[in-house]
C-alpha positions as CSV (number, residue, x, y, z in Angstrom):
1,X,87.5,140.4,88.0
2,X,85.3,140.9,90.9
3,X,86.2,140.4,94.1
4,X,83.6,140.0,97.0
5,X,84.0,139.3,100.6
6,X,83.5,135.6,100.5
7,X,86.4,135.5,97.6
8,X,88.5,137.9,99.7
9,X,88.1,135.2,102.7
10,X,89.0,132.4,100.9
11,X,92.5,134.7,99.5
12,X,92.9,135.2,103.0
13,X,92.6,131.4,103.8
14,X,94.8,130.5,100.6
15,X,97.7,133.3,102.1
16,X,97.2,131.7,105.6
17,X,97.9,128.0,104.3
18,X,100.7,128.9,102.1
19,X,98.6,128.1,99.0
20,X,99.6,128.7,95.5
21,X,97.6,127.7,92.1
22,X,99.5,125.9,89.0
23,X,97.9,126.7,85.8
24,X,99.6,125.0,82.6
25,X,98.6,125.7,79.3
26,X,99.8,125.2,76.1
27,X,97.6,126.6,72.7
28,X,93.9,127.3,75.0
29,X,94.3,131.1,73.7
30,X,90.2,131.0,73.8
31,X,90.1,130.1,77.2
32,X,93.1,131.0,79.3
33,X,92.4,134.3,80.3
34,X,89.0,134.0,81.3
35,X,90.9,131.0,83.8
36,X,93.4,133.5,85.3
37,X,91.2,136.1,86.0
38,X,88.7,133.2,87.6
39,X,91.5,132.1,89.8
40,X,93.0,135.4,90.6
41,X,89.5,136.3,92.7
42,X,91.0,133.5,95.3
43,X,94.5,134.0,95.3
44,X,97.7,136.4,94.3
45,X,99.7,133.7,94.1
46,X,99.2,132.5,90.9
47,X,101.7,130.3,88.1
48,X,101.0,129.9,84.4
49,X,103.5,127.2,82.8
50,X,103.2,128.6,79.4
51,X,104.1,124.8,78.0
52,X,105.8,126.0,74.3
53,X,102.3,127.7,73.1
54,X,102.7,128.3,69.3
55,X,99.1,130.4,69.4
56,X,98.1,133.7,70.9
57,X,98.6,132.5,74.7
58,X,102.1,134.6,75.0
59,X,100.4,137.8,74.0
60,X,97.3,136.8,76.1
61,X,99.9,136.4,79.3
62,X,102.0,140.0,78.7
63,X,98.3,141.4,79.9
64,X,99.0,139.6,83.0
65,X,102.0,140.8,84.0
66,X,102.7,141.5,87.7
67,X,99.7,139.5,88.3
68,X,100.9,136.2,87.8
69,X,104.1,134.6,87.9
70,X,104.8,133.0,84.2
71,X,107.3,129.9,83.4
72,X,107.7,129.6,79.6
73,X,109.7,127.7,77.4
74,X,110.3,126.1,74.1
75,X,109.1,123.7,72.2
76,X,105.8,122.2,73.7
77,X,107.3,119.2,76.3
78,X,103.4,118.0,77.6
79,X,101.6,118.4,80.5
80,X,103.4,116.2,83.0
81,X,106.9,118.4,82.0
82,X,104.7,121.6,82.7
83,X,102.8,120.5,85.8
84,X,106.5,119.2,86.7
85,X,107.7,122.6,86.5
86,X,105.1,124.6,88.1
87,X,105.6,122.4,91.6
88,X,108.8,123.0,91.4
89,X,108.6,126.7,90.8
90,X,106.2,126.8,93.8
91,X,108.7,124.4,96.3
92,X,111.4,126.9,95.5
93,X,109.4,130.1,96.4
94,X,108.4,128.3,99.8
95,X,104.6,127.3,99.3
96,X,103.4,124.2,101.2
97,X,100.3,123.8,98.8
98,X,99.8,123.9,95.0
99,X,96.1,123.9,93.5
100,X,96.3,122.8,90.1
101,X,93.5,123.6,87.0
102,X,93.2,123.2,83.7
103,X,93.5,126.2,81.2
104,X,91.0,124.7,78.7
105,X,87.9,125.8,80.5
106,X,86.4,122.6,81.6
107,X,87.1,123.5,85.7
108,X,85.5,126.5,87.9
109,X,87.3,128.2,90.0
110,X,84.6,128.5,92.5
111,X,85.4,125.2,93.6
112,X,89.1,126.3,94.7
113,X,87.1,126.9,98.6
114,X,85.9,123.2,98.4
115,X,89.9,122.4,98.2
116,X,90.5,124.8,101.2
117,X,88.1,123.5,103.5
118,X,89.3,119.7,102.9
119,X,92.6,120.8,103.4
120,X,91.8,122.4,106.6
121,X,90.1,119.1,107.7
122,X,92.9,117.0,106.8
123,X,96.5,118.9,106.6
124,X,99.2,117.4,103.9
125,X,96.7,115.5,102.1
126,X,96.6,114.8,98.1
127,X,92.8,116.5,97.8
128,X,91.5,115.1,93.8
129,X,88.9,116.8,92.0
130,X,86.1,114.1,91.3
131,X,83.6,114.8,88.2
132,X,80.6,113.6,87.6
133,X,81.5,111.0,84.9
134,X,77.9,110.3,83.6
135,X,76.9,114.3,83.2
136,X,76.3,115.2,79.3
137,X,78.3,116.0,77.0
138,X,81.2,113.6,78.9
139,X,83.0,112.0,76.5
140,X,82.9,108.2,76.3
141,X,86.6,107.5,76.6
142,X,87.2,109.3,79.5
143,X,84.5,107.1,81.8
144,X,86.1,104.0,80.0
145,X,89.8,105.4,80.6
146,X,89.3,106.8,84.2
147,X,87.4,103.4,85.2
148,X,90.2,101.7,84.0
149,X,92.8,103.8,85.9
150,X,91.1,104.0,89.5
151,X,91.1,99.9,89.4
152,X,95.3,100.3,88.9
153,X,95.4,102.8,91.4
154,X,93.2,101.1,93.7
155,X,95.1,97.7,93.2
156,X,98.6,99.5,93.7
157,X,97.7,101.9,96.6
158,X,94.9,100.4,98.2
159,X,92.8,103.7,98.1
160,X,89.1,103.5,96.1
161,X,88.9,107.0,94.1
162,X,86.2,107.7,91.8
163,X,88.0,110.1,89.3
164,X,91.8,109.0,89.3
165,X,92.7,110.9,86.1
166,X,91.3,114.7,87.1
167,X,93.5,117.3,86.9
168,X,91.8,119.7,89.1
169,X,94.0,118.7,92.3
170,X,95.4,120.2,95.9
171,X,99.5,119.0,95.7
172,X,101.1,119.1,99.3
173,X,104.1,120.0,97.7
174,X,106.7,119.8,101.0
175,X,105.1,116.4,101.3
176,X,106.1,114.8,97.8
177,X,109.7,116.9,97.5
178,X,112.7,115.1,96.6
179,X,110.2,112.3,95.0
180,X,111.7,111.1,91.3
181,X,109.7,111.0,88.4
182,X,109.7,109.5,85.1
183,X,107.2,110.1,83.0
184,X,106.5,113.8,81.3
185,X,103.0,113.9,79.4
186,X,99.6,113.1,80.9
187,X,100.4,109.6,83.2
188,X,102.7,112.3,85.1
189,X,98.8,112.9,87.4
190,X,98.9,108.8,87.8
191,X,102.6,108.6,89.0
192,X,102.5,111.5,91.2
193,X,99.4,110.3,93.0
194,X,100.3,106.9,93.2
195,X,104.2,107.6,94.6
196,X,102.5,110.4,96.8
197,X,100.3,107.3,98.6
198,X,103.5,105.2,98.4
199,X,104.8,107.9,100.7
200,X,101.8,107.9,103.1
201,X,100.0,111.0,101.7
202,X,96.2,111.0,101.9
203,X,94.6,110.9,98.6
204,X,91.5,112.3,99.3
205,X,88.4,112.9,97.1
206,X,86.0,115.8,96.5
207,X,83.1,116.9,94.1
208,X,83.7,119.2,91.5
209,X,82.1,120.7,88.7
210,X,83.1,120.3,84.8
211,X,82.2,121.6,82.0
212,X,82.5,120.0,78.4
213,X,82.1,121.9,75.5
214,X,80.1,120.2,72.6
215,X,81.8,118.7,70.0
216,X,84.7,120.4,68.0
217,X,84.2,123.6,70.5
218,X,86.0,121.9,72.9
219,X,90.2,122.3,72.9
220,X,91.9,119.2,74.0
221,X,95.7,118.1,73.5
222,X,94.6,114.3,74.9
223,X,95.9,111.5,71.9
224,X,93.8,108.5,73.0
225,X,95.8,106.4,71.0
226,X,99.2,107.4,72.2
227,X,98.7,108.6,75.5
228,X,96.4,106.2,76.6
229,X,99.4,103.6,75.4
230,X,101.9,105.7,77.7
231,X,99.4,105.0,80.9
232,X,98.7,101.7,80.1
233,X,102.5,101.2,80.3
234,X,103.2,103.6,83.5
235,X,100.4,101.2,85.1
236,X,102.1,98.2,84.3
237,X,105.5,99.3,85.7
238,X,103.7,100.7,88.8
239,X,102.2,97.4,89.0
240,X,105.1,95.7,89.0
241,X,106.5,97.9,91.3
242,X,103.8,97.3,93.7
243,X,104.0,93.8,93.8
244,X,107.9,93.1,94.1
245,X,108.2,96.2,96.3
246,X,105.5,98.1,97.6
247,X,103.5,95.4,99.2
248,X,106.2,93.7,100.6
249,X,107.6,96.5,102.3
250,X,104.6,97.8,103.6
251,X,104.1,94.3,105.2
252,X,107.2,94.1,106.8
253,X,106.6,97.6,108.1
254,X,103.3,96.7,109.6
255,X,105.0,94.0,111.3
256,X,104.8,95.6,114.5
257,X,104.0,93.3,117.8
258,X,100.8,95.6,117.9
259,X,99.9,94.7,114.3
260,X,100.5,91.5,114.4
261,X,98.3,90.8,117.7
262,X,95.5,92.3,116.0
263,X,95.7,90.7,112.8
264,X,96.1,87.3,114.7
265,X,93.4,88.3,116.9
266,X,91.0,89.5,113.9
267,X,91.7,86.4,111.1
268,X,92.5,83.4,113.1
269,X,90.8,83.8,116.5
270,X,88.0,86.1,115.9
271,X,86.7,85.0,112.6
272,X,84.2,82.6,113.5
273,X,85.9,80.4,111.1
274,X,86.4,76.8,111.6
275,X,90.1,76.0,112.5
276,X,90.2,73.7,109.3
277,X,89.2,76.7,106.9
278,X,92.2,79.2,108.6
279,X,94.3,76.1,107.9
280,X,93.2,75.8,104.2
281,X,93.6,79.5,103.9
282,X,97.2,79.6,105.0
283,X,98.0,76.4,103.1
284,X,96.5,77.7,99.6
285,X,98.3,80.7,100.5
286,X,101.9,79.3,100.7
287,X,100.6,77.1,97.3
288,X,99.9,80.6,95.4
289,X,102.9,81.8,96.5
290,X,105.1,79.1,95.1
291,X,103.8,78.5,91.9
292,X,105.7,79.7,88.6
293,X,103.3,82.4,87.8
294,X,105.9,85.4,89.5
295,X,103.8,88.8,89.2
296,X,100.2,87.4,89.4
297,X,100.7,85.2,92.3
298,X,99.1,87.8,94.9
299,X,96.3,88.6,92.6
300,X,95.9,85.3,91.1
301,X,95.5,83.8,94.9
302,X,92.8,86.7,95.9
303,X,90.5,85.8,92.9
304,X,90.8,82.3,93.9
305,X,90.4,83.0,97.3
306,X,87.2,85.0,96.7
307,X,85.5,81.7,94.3
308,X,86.7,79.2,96.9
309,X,85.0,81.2,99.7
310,X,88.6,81.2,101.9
311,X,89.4,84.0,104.2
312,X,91.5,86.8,102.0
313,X,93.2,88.6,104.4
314,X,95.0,85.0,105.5
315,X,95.5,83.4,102.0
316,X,97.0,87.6,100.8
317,X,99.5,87.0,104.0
318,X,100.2,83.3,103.6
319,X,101.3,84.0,99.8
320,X,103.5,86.9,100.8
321,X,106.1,83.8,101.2
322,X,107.2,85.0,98.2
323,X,108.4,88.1,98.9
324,X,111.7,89.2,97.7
325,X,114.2,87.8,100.3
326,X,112.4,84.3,99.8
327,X,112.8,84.1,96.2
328,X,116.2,82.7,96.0
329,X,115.3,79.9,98.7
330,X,112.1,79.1,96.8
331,X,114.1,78.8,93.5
332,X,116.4,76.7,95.1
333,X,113.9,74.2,97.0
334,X,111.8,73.9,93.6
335,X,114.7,73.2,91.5
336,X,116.2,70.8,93.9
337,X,112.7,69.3,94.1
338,X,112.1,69.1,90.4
339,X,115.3,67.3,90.2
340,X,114.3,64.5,92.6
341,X,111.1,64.1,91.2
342,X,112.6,63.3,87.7
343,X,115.5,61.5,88.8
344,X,118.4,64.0,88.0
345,X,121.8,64.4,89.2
346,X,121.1,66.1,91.9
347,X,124.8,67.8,91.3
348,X,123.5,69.2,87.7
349,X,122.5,72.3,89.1
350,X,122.1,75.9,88.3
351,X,123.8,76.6,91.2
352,X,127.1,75.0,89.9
353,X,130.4,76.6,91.0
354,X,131.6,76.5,87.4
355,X,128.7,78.5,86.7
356,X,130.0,82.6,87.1
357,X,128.8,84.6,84.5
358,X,125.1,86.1,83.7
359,X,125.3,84.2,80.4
360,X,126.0,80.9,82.1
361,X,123.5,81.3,84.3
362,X,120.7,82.3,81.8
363,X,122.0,79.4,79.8
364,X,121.6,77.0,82.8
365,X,118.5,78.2,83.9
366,X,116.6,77.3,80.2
367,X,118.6,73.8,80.9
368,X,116.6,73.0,83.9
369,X,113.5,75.2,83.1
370,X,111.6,71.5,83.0
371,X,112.8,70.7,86.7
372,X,112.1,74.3,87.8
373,X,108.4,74.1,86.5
374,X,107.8,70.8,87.7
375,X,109.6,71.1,90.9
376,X,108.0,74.1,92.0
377,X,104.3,72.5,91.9
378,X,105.7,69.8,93.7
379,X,107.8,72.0,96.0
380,X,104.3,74.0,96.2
381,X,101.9,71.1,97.2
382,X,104.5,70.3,99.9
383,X,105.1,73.6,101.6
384,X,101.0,73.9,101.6
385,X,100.7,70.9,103.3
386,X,103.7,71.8,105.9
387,X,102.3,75.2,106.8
388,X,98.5,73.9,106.7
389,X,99.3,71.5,109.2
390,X,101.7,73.6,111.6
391,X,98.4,76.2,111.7
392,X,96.0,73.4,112.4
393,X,98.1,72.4,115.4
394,X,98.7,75.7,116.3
395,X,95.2,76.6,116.1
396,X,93.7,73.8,117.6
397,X,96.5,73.9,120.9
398,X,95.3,77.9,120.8
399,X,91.7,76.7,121.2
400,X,91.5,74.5,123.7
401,X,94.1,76.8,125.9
402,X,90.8,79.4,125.3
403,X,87.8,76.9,126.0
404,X,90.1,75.7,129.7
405,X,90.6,80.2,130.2
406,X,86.4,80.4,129.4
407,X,85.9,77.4,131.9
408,X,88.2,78.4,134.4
409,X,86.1,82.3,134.5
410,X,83.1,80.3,134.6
């Protein structure tokens, strides 16, 4: 280990920003030692996870000691258990920041500065390691994987990253404490980044180098079948998350007077739009937002939006109608509609009082699926036209008040 004056700058930067490095490993005995030493030019503050390692790793680690700070147990748990348990080693011996690498070789710990100086740019930000996907020797299931996970992450936080599933990564650990977890093997790097933007953390990206050893020299614990199974899942339950939860709360909290104004101002009086396209926009909105397709209706109404050439922003609001505290009234107004429209009783309802338990209701809800379906594409076509034409007056009232304010400054 050699340690020059730039390296014993950047330990000095790493003490001064309360910095630590996670390193888990389980079975790299080839290649964990050359990583420690690596990391131990930049920092002191060093903590190997040893995560159950049925190899040579616990010998290699005893050569270590005083060095680092080593977390073991028994039997092998996975990465997200071991990442899981170096954070929280490092939140209970006070560090603000937690760098974590990979033991298997394929990251440099001469990039550990390019970490430091983002971090100095932009304080309790998420800072990710980005590869260069298309260098040799990359293995084609990680560009297919990792393109396939920064279009969930970018759908469920809004942020565009170009390497979603690196592990080489700057934690701001006092950011994301007291955050609950679920998952305990690779998707743990998904969650935590996702809930960490959830929270309002920066994700940030920055280059890094990778190296890929050639064929069987290379030591990975990755199960594309099963683990890429385990993500797909985690994604789907984030998704879910995102639109019955994450979205609409972070509407309502951008609700602000200020906000508002300057949506307003942007979409429907700035636009350069005509006042019948807002209109159309708000009405096919409220449409997308009605109809029996619960999960997809945001994203089904912005791929629509994008073919029919309507403005996004206003059709994404407009079809936030549904958002949780709406969904009983909508329910209601379909079913009610549905049973008009097919000449029911309009007294046979789910919402009978005779009706108490879940089982009833379940039970009376397949009863009146017909009028539900039905209903709510009626119920739909009738809320679109409501709102379209409340906007088109509202609009058209708003522009004239401008054109007699433009005269009048004339």
């Amino acid at each position: 280990m050699n340690i020059d004056p730039t390296n014993e700058l950047y330990r000095n930067k790493m003490a001064a920003l309360n910095c630590c490095v996670i390193i888990p490993t389980y079975n790299n005995e080839q290649t964990i030692a050359k990583v420690i030493s690596d990391v131990l030019a930049y920092t002191g503050s060093v903590i190997v996870v040893n995560d159950g390692a049925t190899d040579s790793t616990p010998d290699i680690l005893k050569n270590f000691e005083g060095k680092v700070d080593v977390v073991s147990y028994s039997p092998n748990r996975g990465k997200g258990i071991a990442l899981r348990t170096g954070i929280k080693r490092a939140q209970e011996k006070g560090f603000r920041y937690a760098i974590t690498i990979d033991s298997d070789g394929q990251h440099f710990a001469d990039d550990i500065p390019v970490f430091i100086a983002k971090i100095e740019e932009q304080p309790d930000s998420l800072i990710v390691g980005a590869r260069n996907l298309n260098q040799e020797n990359m293995p084609k299931k990680n560009t297919f994987g990792n393109k396939f996970s920064n279009f969930w992450f970018r759908f469920q936080t809004g942020i565009n990253l170009p390497d979603t599933q690196s592990g080489y990564r700057l934690y701001p650990i006092e950011k994301i404490k007291n955050t609950r977890y679920f998952t305990s093997k690779y998707e743990f790097e998904i969650e935590v980044m996702v809930k960490a933007a959830w929270r309002g953390v920066k994700v940030i990206p920055v280059p890094v180098k990778v190296f890929y050893a050639e064929g069987d020299k290379r030591v990975t614990h990755f199960r594309p079948g099963k683990d890429f199974t385990r993500i797909s899942i985690l994604n789907t339950w984030l998704t879910v998350l995102t639109l019955l939860w994450y979205k609409p709360v972070r509407l309502i909290r951008n609700m602000r007077w200020k906000n508002i104004k300057a949506f307003m101002q942007k979409h429907f009086l700035d636009s350069g739009e005509s006042v019948m396209r807002k209109s159309l926009g708000v009405a096919f909105g409220v449409f997308m937002g009605i109809v029996p397709i619960w999960g997809y209706q945001f994203v089904s109404a912005l791929i629509f939006a994008h073919f029919m050439k309507l403005n996004k922003a206003i059709v994404g609001l407009a079809a936030q109608i549904s958002v949780p505290p709406m969904i009983p009234f909508l329910v209601y107004g379909s079913l009610k509609t549905g049973q008009l429209v097919l000449g029911k009783d309009i007294h046979e309802s789910i919402f009978n009082s005779d009706i108490n338990t879940v089982t009833e209701i379940w039970e009376s809800m397949k009863l009146h699926l017909l009028e539900y379906l039905v209903g709510s594409m009626v119920f739909a076509v009738v809320m679109a036209i409501v709102f379209g034409l409340i906007t088109y007056i509202i609009l058209k009232i708003t522009e004239k008040k401008l054109l007699v304010k433009t005269d009048e400054a004339k």
